[in-house]
GUGU-245545 format. One record per residue: y, x, z of N, C-alpha, C in turn; residue in one letter. Coordinates in steps of 0.2 Angstrom, whole numbers, plus 5000, padded with zeros to 4 digits. Layout:
BEGIN
YXZYXZYXZA...
# end
This chain:
BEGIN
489949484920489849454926490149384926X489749324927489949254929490549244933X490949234932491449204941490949144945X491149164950491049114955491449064956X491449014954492148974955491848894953X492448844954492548784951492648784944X492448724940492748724935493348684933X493648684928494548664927494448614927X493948544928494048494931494048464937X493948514942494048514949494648554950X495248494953495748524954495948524964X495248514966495248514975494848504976X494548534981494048534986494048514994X494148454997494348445005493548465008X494048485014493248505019493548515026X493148465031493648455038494548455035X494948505038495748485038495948505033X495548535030496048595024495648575015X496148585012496248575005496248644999X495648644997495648714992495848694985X496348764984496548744978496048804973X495748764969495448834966495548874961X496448844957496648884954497048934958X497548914964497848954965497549004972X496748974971496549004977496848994987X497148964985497248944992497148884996X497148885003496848825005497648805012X497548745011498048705016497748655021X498148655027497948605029498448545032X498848555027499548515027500348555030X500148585034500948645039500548695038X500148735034500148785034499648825028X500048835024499448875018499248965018X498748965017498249015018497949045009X498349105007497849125000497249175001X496849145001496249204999496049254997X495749325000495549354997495049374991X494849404988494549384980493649364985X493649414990492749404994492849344996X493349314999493149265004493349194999X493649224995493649144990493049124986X492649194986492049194984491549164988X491749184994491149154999491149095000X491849065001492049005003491648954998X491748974991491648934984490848924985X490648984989489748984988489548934994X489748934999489648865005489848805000X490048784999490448744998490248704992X489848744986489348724983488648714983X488548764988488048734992487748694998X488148654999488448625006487848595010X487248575004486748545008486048595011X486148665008485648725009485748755017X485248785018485448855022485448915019X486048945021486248995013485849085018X485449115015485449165020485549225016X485749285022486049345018485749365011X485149365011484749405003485149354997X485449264999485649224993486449254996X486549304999487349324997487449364994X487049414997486849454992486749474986X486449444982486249414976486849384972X487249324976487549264974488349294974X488449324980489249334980489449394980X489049444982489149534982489049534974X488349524972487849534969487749614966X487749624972487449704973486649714975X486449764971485649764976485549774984X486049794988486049824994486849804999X486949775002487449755005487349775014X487749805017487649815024487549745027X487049745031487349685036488249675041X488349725042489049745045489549705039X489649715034489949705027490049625031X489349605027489249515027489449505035X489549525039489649465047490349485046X490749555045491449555046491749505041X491549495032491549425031491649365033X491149355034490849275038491449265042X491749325049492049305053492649315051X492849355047493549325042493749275040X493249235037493449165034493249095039X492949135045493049085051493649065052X493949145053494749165057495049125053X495049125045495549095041495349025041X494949005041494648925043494848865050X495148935053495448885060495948865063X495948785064496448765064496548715068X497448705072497348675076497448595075X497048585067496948525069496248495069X495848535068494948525069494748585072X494248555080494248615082493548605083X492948575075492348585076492248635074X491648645069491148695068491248695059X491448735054491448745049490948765047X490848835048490248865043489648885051X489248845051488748845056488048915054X488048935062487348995061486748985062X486348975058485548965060485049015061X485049035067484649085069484149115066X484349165063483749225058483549165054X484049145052484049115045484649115041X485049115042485449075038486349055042X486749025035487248995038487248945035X487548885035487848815031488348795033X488748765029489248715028489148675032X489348645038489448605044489848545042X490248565038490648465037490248435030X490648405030490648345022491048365018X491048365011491648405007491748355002X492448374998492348324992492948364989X492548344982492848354975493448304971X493848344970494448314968494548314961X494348294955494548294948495248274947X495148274938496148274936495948184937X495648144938495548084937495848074943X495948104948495948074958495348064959X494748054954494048034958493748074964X493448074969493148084974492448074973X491848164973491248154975491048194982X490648144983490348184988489648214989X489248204981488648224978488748314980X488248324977488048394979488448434974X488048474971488248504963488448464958X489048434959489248404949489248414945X489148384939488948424931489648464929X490048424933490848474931490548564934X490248564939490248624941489948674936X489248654932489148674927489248764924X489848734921490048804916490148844921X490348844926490548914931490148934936X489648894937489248944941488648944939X488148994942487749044936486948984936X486749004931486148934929485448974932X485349034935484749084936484849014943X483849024944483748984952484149024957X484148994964484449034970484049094973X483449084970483049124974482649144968X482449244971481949264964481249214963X480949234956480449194953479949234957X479849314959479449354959479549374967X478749404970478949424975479349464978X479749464983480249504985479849584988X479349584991479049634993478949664989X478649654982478449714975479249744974X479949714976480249734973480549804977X480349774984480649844990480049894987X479349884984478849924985479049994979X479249954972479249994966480050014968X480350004971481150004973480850094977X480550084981480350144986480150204981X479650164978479250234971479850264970X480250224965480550224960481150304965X481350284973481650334974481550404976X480750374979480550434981480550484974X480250464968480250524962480850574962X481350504961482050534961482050584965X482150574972482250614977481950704977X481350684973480750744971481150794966X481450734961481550774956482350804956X482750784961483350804964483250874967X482950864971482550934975482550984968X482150984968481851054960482351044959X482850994953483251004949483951064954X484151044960484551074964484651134965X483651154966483551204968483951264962X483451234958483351264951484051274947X484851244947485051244946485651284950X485551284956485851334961486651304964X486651244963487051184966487051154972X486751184978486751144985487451154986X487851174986488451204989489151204985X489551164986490051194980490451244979X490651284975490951344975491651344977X491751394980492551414983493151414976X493651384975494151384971494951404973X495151474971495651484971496151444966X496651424969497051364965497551424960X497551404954497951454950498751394949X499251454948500051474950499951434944X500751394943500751384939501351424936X501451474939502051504934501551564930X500851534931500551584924500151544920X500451504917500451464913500851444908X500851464900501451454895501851384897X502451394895502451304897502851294889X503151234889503351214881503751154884X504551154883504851094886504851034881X504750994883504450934878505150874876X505350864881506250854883506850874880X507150824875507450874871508250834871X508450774877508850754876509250784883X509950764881510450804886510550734891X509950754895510150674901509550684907X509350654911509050634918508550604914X507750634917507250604915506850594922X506450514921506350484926505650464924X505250424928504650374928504250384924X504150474925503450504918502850464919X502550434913501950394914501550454908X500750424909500350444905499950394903X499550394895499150324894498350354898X498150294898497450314902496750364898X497150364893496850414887497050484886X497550494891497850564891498250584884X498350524880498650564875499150574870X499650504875500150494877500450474881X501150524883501650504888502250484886X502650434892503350414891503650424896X504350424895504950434900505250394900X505750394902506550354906506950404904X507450384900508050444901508750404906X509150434906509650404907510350444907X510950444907511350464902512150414902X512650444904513250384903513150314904X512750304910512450244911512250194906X511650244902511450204896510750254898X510150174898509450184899509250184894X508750214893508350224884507550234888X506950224883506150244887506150284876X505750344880505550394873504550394875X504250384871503550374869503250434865X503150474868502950544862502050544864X501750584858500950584859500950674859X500650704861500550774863500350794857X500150764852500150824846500650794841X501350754844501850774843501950744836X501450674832501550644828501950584829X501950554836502050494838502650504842X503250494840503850484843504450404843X504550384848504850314848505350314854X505850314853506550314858506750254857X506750204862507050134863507550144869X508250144866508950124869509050044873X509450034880509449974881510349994883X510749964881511550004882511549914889X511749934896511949894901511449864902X510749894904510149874905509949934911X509449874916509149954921508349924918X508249994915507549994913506950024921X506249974920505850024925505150024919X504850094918504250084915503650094918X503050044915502850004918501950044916X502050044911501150084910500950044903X500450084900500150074894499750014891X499549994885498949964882498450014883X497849994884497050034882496950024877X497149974874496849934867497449944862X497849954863498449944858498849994858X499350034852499850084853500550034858X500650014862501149974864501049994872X501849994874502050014879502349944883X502449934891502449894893503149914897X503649884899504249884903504549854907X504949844911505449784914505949804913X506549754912507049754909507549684913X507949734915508549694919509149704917X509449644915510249654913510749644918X511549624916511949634923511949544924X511749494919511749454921511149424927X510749484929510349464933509649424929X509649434923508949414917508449454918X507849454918507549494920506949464918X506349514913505549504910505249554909X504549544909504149614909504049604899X504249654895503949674888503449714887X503349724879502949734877503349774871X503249824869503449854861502849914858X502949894852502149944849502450024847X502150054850502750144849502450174842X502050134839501750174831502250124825X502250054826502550034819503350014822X503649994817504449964818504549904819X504249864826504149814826504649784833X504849694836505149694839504749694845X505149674853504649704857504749614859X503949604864503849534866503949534872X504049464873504349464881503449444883X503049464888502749464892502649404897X502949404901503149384907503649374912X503649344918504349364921504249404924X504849434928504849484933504449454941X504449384942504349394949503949454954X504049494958503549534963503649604962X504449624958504449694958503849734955X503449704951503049724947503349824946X502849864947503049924944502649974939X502049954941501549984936500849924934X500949934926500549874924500049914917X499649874915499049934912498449864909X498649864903498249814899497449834898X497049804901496449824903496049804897X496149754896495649734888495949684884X495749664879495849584877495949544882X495749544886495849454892496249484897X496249534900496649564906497249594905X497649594911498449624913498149644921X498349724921498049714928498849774932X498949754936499649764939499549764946X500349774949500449784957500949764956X501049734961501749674964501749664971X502349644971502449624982502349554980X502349524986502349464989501449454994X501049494995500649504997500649445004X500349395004500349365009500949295011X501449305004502049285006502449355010X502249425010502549475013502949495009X503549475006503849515002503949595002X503949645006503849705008503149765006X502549695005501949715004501849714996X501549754996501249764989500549764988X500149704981499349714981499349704975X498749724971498649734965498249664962X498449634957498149584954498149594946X497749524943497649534936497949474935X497949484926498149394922497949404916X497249344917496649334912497249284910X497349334903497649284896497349224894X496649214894496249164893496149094896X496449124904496549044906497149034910X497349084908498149104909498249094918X497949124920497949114928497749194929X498449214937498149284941498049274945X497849334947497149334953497149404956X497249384963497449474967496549484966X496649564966495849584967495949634972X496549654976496649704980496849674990X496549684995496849655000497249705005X497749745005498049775010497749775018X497749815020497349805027498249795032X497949775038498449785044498849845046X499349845044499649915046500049955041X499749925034499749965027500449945024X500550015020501149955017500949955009X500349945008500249885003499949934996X499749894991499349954985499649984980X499450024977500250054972499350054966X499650024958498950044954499150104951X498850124950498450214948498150214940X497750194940497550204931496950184931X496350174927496150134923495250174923X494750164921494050174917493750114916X493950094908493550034907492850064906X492650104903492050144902491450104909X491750114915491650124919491850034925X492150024920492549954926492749984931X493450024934493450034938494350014938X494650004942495350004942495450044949X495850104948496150164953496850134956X496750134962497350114968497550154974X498050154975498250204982498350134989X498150144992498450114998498750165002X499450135003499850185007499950175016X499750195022499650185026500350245032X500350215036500950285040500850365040X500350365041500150445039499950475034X499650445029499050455024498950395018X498650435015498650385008497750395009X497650325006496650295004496850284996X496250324994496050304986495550264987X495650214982495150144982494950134974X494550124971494350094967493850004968X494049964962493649914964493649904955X493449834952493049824945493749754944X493649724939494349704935494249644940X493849614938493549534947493849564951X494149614955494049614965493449594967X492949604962492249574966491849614975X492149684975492149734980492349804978X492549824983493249894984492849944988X492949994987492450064987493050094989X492950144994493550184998493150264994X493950314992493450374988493650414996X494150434995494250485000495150455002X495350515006496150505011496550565008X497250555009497650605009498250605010X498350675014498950655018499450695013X499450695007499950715002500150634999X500750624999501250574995501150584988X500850534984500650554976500850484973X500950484967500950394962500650414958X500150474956500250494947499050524945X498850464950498150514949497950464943X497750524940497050494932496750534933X496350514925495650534926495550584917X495150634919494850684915494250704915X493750694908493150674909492950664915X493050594918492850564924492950604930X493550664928493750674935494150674937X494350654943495050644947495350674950X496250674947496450704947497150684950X497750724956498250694960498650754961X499250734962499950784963499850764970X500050814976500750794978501050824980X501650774982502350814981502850864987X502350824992502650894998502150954998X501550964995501251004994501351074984X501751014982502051054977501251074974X500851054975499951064971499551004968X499151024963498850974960498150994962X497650924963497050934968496550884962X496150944964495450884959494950864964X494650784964494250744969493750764966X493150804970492450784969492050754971X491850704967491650644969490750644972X490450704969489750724972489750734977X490250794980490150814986490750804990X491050774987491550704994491950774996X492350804991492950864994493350854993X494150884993494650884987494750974987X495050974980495151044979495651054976X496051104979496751124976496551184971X496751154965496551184958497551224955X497851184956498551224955499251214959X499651274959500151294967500651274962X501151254964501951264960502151334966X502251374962502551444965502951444964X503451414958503951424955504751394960X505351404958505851384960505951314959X505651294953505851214951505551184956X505551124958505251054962505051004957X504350984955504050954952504050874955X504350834953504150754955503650734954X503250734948502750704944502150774941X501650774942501050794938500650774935X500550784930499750744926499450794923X498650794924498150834923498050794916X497950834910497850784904497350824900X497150884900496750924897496250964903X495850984902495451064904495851114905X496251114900496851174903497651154903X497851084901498451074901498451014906X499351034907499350974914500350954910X500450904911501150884909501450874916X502150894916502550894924503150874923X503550844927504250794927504750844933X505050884931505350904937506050864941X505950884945506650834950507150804949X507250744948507750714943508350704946X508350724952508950704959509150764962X509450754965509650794975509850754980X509650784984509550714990510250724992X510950664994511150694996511450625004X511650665008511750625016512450605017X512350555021513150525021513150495028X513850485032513850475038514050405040X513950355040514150295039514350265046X514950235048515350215055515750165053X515950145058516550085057516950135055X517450175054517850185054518050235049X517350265045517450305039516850315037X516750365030516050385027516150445027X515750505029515850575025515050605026X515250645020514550675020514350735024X513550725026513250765031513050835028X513250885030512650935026512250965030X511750955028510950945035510450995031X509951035037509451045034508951015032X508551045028507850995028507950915025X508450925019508750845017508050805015X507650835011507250785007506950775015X506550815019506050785026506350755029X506850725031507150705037506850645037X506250625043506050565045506350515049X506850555055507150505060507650545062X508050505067508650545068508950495074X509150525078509750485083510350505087X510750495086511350515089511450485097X511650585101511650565107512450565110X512750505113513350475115513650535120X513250535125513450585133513550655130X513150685123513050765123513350765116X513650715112514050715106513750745102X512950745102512550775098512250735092X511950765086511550715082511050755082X510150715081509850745085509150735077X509050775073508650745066508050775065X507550735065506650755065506650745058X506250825054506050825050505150865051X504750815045504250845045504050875038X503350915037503550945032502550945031X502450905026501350875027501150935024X501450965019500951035017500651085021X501251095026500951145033500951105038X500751055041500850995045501151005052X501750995051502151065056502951005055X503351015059503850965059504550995066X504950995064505651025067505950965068X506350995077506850945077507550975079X507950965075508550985076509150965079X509651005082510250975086510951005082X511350945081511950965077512450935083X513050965081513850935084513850905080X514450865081514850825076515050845069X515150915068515450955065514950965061X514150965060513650975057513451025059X513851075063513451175067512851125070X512251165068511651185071511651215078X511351195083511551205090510951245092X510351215091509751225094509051195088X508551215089507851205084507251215090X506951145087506151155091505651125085X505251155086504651165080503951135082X503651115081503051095083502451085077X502051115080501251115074500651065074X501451005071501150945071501350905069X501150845065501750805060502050765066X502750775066503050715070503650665066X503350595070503550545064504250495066X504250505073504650475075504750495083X505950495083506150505091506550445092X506650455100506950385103507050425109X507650425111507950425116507850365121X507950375130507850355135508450335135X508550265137509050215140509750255142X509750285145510050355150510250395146X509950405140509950475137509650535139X509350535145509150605148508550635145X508350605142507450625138507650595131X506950625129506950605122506150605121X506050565116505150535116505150555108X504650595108504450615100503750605098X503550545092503050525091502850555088X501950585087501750615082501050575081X500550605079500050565075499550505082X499350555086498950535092499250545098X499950565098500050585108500950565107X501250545112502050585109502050615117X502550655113503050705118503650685121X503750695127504150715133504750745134X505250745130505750815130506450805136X506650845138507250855140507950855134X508450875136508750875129509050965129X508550995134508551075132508051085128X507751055128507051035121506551055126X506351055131506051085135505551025138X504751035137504250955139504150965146X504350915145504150865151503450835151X503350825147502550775147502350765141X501550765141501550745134500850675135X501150635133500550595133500050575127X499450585129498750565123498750515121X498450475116498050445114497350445110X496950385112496250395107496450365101X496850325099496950315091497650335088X497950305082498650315079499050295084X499550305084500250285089500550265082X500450205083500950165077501750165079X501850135083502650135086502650145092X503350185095503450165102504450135102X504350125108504950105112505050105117X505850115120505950125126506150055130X505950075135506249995141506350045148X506649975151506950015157506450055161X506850065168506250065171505750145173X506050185166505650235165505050215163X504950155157504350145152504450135146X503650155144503750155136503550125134X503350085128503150025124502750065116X502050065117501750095112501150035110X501150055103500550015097500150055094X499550065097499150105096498550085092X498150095088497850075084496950105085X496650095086496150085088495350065083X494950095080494550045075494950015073X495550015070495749955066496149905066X496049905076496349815081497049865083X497649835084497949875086498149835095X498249875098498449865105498949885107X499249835112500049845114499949885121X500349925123500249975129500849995132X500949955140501549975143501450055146X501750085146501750165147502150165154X502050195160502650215165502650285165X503050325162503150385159502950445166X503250415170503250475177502550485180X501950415181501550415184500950415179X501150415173500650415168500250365165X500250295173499950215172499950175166X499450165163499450115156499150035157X499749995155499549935155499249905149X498849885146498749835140499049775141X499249745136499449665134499049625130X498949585132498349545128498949505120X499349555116499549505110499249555106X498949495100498849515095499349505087X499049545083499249575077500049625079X499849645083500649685086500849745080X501449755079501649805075502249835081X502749805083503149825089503249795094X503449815100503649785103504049815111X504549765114505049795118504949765124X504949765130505149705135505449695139X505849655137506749665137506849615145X506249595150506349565156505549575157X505649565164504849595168504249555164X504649475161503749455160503949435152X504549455149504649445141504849505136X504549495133504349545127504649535120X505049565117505149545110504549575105X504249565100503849575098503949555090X503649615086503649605078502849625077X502649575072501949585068501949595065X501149595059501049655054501549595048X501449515050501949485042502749495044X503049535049503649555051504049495053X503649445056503849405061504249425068X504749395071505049425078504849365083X504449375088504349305093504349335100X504549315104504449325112503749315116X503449355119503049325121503249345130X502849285131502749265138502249295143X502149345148501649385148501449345154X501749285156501449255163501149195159X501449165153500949095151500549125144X500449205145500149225140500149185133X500549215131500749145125501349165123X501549135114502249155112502549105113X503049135113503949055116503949025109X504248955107504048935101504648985096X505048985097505449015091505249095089X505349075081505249135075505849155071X505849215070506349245066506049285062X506349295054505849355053506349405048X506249465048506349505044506049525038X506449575035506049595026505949645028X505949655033505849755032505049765033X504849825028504249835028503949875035X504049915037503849935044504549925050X504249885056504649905061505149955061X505949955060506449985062506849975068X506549925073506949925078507249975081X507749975087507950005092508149995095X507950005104508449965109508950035112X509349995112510250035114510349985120X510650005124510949975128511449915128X511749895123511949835119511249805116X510749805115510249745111509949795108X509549745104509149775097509449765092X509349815090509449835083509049865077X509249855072508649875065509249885058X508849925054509249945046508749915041X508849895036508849865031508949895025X508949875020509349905014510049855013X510249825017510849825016511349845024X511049865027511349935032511049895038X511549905045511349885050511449825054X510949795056510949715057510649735065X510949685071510949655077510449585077X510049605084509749545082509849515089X509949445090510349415097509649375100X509749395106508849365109509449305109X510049295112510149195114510149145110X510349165102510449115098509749135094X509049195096508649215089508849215083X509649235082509549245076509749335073X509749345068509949425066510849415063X511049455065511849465063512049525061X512549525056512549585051512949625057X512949685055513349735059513549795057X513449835054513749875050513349885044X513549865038513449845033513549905028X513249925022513349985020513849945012X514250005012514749985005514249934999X514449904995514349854989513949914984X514149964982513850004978513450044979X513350034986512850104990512250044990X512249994991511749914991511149934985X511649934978511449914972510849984969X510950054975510650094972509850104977X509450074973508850074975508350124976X508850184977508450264980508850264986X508550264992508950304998508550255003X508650285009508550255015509050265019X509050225026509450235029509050235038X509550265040509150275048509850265055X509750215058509950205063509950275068X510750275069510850315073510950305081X511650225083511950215087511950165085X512650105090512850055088513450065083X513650115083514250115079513950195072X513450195070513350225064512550235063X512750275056511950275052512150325047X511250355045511350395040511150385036X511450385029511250355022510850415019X510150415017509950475014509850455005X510250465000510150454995510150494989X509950484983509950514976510450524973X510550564968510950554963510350614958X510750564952510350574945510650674945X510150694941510150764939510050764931X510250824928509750864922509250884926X508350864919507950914923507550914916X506950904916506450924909505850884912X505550884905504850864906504350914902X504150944906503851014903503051014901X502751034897502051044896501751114898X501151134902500851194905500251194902X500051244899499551274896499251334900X498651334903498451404906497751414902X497651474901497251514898496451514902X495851484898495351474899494951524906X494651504908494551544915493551564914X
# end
């Protein structure tokens, strides 16, 4: 496939107020820079080289999808995305113009910036040559013979689809009992006395590596399943993370950070005795990376947007030594995790992980377009593929599930029955799967000005939210549990005694306390609930989309972000009468309204701004946070929010955030654990600590 693009001697492209850069893909227009997505850089490059045409949908299709078949819906959401991203307040003409049941065109003048500084204003220049495709814009042949023999061509199919169905006895797919995995031989493959971490498998099934760890000494082991290929590499005062395979080469890929804060992505070959290469650098928390071919490096890294918290997946074509995301996270999302690999197939496997569920995505090595397989509301990192089928753990579910991709199902093919708790699964054979059992135990700590001790709580590893009630000396801790989508809320004393349990047959995500303390608000997928604090409802109020967040304000109102098709919308609730206000702001992720006509408000780039609901409009001053979803909380002293370095105060006088209670120096450094605001004076630290465990191999007997 050709790229669409400029050639390396066009280093800019001006057009009205903005400035395209075509290696870095981003466009400026002096105070504000914009990176594009892989479609719309696309689309842009295609106006923009044809700037004197009228370009219509069949020459996008063709030219920038180049697919045989594009929805129309596709190409206008498009078009109006890179409007959106097109506009500015310092030109408030007309960019990309529509010609009615024709067509669109490039509306300004544009010009080419070579490495000389010259300026053309010519149409096509010879510079643009090598990169865009030499075939005319339009077919030689009639398009009508092509709909004609297109139509034969599927009616046979369709003919011979029918009989074949019939005749094979495949309309339907068969029912499958998922098999235990305690009847399965197993073979412990793990033979060192330490903690094993970050199982990977090559995209070949044929080998896998681990992390061990051990008297604070990190090592990665490389074994092949027929057990001729063994490579143990030691790093003594190194945090190793591993990172994923070559396709092309015996060599394993890692990051490696020392205490002086050095830090580069390697390279080591696990067949011969050779030394390992430094790669690259670490920027973007890179975690899983998977050498695609000769020319490619394809990976996931944060900075999505400038969003540090978000994660999308890119490539780095060695050959012109430039990357290029091919993944765009949507609104709401926190961002793509990569998955594995079909070059057979050009496909590259991703997970977007979104509040409730996870989307499998596939797209081709370009980001040229992104194909959705199906959803899942099990938490997974570990799907591959076995003769072309797909294959995913997950981990509240303790089962391994195979996607059919014919008939768009998932099916639970194996149960963990067993006592152990598997972290990691991998489907590697017809009848073997390789599994990493739980490298940790969760454990809870109670964090206040004036001490630390540990919690002992039920339901450690689900605990989603939690709050402490002041008036009733209560701590009050939601857990949910996705396998049976069912979720409990519990009430402790101080002491950690269990007082009371209420259970609901529903995932619930999040509580929040009323100002007063007299209620409690429990968010679940589409509605929250109403409680008393004898657990007893009060009210439950609906919604037609997700309920992204709520909060409380005075008054007896709620404050919910409810997500609708996609747009999210802000909604004042008055709890007693049931009345719903809309607010006209957008890209809303939270918000509070802390005076009758002001509103503190955080967005999906986790921006804090006030809005004004009488000059409809935001107040000028910005603040922003790193957190990846909304953690606020309002308490009757302010807002407040956790971080991973504990809890921070945010001051509407001066807009700025202020530390506030801060978790110990050593608790900072350990990048397993969350934390959850309870009060102004404490928080609960939920964290890991390293275990023995195994990495075992399962064999179950032909069926």
């Amino acid at each position: 496939m050709k790229e669409f693009n400029f050639s390396s001697a066009i280093v800019q492209v001006k057009f009205a107020q903005w400035e395209l850069d075509p290696k870095r893909q981003v466009i400026s227009d002096g105070d504000i820079s914009r990176e594009l997505e892989p479609l719309l850089y696309k689309l842009l490059c295609y106006f923009l080289l044809n700037n004197e045409e009228i370009i219509t949908r069949e020459d996008l299709i063709e030219h920038v999808w180049r697919q045989h078949y594009v929805d129309d819906n596709a190409i206008n959401r498009a078009v109006s995305e890179l409007r959106k991203l097109l506009k500015s307040d310092k030109f408030k003409g007309t960019i990309i113009k529509t010609h009615y049941r024709k067509g669109y065109s490039l509306a300004v003048d544009r010009e080419l910036v070579g490495f000389d500084g010259k300026q053309s204003n010519a149409g096509v220049i010879n510079t643009l040559a090598a990169s865009t495709p030499s075939q005319p814009k339009h077919p030689p042949y009639n398009f009508s013979l092509r709909i004609l023999l297109a139509s034969c061509v599927v009616f046979v199919l369709t003919i011979f689809g029918y009989w074949f169905t019939h005749q094979q006895g495949l309309a339907q797919p068969n029912e499958v009992t998922p098999r235990k995995f305690s009847d399965a031989s197993t073979q412990i493959l793990s033979w060192q006395n330490a903690s094993f971490s970050q199982l990977k498998v090559h995209p070949n099934n044929n080998v896998y590596a681990y992390v061990t760890e051990s008297d604070s000494e990190q090592g990665i082991t490389v074994q092949a399943l027929t057990g001729e290929v063994s490579k143990q590499i030691s790093f003594a005062g190194s945090k190793l993370t591993l990172l994923g395979f070559s396709a092309i080469y015996a060599d394993v890929f890692y990051r490696k950070e020392n205490t002086e804060n050095e830090c580069g992505i390697w390279r080591v070959n696990y067949l011969k005795d050779t030394l390992a290469e430094r790669v690259m650098e670490c920027g973007g928390d890179i975690r899983s990376l998977i050498e695609y071919d000769d020319r490619y490096l394809v990976f996931d890294r944060l900075g999505y947007r400038d969003q540090q918290n978000i994660r999308a997946i890119y490539t780095y074509d060695k050959v012109r030594k430039q990357t290029s995301r091919i993944s765009a996270p949507g609104e709401g999302s926190y961002g793509d995790y990569l998955q594995t690999i079909d070059v057979a197939s050009n496909r590259v496997y991703f997970f977007r992980v979104l509040p409730e569920n996870l989307d499998v995505f596939y797209t081709d090595i370009e980001g040229s377009y992104v194909s959705k397989l199906f959803s899942s509301k099990f938490l997974s990192d570990n799907l591959n593929l076995v003769n072309n089928d797909i294959y995913f753990f997950g981990r509240s579910s303790q089962s391994l599930y195979k996607y059919d991709e014919i008939n768009k199902q998932t099916i639970e093919i194996y149960k963990n029955d067993s006592k152990q708790v598997f972290q990691n699964v991998f489907k590697i054979s017809e009848s073997q799967s390789i599994a990493q059992t739980l490298p940790f135990e969760v454990v809870i700590d109670l964090h206040s000005f004036s001490e630390t001790k540990k919690f002992n709580l039920d339901y450690k590893g689900n605990i989603n939210s939690a709050i402490r009630l002041k008036q009733s000396q209560q701590l009050v801790v939601l857990a949910l549990f996705s396998a049976s989508n069912s979720s409990i809320l519990s009430f402790y004393d101080d002491a950690g005694t269990k007082q009371q349990e209420i259970s609901f047959d529903e995932l619930s995500l999040k509580i929040k306390p009323s100002l007063d303390e007299r209620y409690l608000f429990v968010r679940h997928n589409k509605a929250v609930s109403v409680l008393d604090l004898d657990g007893k409802l009060i009210k439950r109020l609906e919604f037609e989309g997700k309920v992204l967040t709520i909060e409380v304000m005075s008054g007896g109102r709620l404050a919910a972000v409810e997500q609708v098709a996609g747009e999210n919308n802000a909604i004042v609730i008055d709890v007693l009468s049931g009345t719903r206000k809309r607010l006209p702001i957008k890209d809303i992720m939270w918000f509070s309204c802390f005076e009758e006509y002001r509103c503190l408000t955080q967005n999906f780039y986790g921006e804090l701004r006030v809005y004004d609901l009488r000059k409809l409009g935001f107040e000028s001053q910005i603040a922003k946070t790193d957190t990846l979803f909304p953690t606020f909380t309002r308490l009757k002293t302010g807002f407040y929010f956790t971080d991973r370095e504990g809890m921070k105060q945010f001051d509407l006088k001066t807009f700025a955030i202020k530390e506030h209670l801060l978790l110990p120096k050593e608790v900072r450094e350990n990048d397993r654990f969350a934390t959850i605001l309870l009060d102004e004076t404490s928080q609960l630290h939920i964290r890991v600590e390293p275990r023995s465990n195994e990495v075992v191999l399962h064999s179950f007997s032909q069926q």
